[in-house]
N, C-alpha and C positions, 0 to 999 in steps of 0.2 A: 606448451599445453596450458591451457586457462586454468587459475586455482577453481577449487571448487568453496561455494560461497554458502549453500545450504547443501546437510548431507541427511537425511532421513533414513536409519538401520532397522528395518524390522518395529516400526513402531505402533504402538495400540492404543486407542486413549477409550477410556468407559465414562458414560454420561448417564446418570439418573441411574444408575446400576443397570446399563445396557452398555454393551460394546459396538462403540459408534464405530471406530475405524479399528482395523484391524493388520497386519505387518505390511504398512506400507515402506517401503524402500525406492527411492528415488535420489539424483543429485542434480543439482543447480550452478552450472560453473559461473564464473562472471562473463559479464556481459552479454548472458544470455536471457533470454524472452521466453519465458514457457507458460504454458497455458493450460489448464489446469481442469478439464467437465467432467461436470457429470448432473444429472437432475437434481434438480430441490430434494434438500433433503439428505442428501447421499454423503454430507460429512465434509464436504470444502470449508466451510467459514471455522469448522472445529479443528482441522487443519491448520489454517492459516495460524488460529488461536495458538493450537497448541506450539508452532514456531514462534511466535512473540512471547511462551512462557506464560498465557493469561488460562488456561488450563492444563492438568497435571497429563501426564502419559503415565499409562499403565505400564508400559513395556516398551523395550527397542532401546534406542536412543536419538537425539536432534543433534549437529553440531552446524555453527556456523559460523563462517571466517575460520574452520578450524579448529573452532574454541567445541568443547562437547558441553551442551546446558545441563546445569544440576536444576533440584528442586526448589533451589535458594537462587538462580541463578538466570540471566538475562542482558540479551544485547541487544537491547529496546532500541537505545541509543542510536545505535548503527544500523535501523531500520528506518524507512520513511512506512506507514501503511494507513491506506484509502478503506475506511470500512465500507459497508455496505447500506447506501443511502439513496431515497428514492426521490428528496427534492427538502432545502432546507426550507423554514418557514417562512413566508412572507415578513412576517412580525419579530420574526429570529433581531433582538439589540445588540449587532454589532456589523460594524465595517468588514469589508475583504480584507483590509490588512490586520484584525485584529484575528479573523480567522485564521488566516497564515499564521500569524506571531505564536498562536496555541501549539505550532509544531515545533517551537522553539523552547516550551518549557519544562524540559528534560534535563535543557543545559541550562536555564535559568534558574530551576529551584523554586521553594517556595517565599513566599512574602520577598520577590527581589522582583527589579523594575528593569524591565528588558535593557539592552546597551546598547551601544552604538554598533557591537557586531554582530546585534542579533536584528537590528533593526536593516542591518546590509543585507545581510543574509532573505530577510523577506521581500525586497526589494530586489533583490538577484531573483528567487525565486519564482516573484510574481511577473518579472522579464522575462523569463523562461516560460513561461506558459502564455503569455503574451496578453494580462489583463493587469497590466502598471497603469494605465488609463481609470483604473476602473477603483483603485487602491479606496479611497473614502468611499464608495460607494456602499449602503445597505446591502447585504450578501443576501438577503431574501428578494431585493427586487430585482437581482440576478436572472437570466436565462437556465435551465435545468443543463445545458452544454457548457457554460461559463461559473454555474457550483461547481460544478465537477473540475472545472479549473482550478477553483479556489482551492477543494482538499486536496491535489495534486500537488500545487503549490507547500499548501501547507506540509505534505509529507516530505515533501521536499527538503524543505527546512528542516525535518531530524533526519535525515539520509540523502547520501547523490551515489549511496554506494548500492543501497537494496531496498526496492518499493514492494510493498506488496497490496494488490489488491484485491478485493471482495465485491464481483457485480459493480465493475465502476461504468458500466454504461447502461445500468438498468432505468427505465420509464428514458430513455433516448430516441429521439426518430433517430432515421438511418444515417442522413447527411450531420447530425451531431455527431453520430456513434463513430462514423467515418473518419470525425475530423479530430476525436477523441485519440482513436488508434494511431494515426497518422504522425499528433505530438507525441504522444509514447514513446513511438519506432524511432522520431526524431531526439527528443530526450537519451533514449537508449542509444544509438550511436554518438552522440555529443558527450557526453556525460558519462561512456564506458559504465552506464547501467545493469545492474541484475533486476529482471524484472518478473515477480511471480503471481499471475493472474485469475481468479477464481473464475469459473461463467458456468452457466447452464447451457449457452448457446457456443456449440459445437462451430457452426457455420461459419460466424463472426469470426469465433479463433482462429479457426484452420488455416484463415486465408491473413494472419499475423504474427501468429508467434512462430519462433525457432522450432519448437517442442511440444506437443501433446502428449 
């Protein structure tokens, strides 16, 4: 029996003194793919949040790897997460590899100079998602299908254990969106991945996750 890797108890979180989400209870084993709709609006990205600890829950409880999150407490670390982004800048000053390396500074710290295992690590990463080719390249004059590589990458680098993401195929044509899902599914067998994916589009998911 697979462990269970996110456990969500009866939990509630309130925003602007309204109650967004209300006793959600769900579990996430490893290695599983679960997909996550519902329309604009309806409390996914507050979710996601409230699993990464970047907002409070009124109620319930979160636990993951086991571990139960306090108010002081976070396994940032042990997450990779894709927010939700509709195309970086043209003019965005920096490289793909410096975009990756950003997923690596959890374990780097502050005012220290990436290492030689963190520089592997994005270089493993950016092999995985299959744009090592592209490492110096301006991340703004990127394709809107090969960003979405880049932050894939990049969460990479703080996790191979648990990605989460938020609309990571949003402003996609289809043949992107397709080839998106596809390294996912491949990532996720390779990599014995847990994968937890936000969307508004039902369709999309149905026909890729384990789980709705």
């Amino acid at each position: 029996m697979s462990a269970v890797v996110i456990e969500l108890d009866d939990v509630s979180v309130d925003r602007g003194g309204r109650r967004v989400l209300d006793g959600i209870t769900f579990n996430v084993t490893q290695g599983e793919f679960v997909g996550l709709v519902g329309p604009n609006g309806a409390g996914k990205t507050t979710l996601l949040k409230a699993i990464l600890a970047l907002v409070p829950i009124a109620g319930g409880r979160i636990s993951l790897f086991g571990r139960t999150l306090g108010p002081r407490t976070s396994d940032r670390r042990s997450i990779g997460y894709v927010p939700q982004r509709a195309a970086i800048p043209q003019r965005f000053p920096a490289s793909v590899e410096d975009v990756v390396m950003m997923g690596r500074y959890a374990e780097i710290g502050m005012l220290r100079f990436p290492s030689a295992v963190d520089r592997r690590e994005v270089a493993r990463s950016l092999e995985w998602v299959g744009i090592t080719d592209r490492a110096k390249r301006s991340v703004g004059e990127l394709s809107g299908g090969e960003q979405r590589r880049v932050l894939l990458a990049q969460a990479l680098t703080a996790s191979t254990k648990l990605l989460l993401l938020d609309e990571p195929t949003i402003g996609l044509d289809l043949p992107a969106e397709q080839e998106f899902y596809a390294l996912l599914r491949r990532l996720q067998a390779d990599l014995d991945l847990t994968v937890l994916i936000v969307s508004h589009d039902l369709v999309a998911l149905a026909g890729e996750a384990d789980q709705l």
